[in-house]
N, C-alpha and C positions, 0 to 999 in steps of 0.2 A: 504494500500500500504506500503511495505517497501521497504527501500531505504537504499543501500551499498555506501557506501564510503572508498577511502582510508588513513590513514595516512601516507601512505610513498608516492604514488602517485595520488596525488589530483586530476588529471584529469580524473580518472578514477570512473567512477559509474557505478552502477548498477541498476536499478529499480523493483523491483519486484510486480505485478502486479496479485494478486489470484482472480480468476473465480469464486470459489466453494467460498460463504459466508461462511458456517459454517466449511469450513476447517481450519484447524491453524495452517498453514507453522511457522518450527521453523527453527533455525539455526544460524548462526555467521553475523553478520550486516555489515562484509567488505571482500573485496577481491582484490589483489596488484596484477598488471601483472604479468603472471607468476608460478602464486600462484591457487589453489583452494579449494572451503568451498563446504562443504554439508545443502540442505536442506531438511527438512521433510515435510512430506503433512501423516498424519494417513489414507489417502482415495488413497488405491492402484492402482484406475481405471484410473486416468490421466495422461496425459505426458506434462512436460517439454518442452518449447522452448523460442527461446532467440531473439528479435527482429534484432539483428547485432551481427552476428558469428564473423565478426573482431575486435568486441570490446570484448566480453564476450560470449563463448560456456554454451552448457547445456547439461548433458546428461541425458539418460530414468531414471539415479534413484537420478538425483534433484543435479548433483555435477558440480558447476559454476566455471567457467575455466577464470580466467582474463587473455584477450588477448593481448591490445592495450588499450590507456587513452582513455577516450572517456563516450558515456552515452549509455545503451543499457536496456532495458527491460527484463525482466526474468515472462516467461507466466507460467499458471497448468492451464492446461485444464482439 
């Protein structure tokens, strides 16, 4: 599991939560309201989603959108 946090606003997290064991999501370990990071998955076959779209979006090619403080989950299925 990894886990986003931010340094300018702390209430704001992220979780990220990968399916696929042998995949290796890479990418930046925070995201600030407002703001958005890209992640990578090497395994082109799955999609993205995001437990609470008003905390943190996601879209089909893995790029998290900080919404609102708060705690939200980041799926690869």
């Amino acid at each position: 599991m990894k886990t986003f946090y931010s340094k300018f606003l702390p209430a704001l997290m992220v979780l990220f939560i990968p399916f696929f064991a042998q995949a290796q999501i890479t990418g930046p370990s925070s995201v600030c309201t407002g703001a958005s990071i890209s992640l990578f998955d090497p395994n082109s076959f799955g999609s993205w989603s995001s437990s609470d779209i008003g905390i943190a979006g996601v879209d089909g090619g893995g790029n998290v959108f900080g919404v609102n403080g708060g705690v939200a989950e980041i799926y690869y299925v």
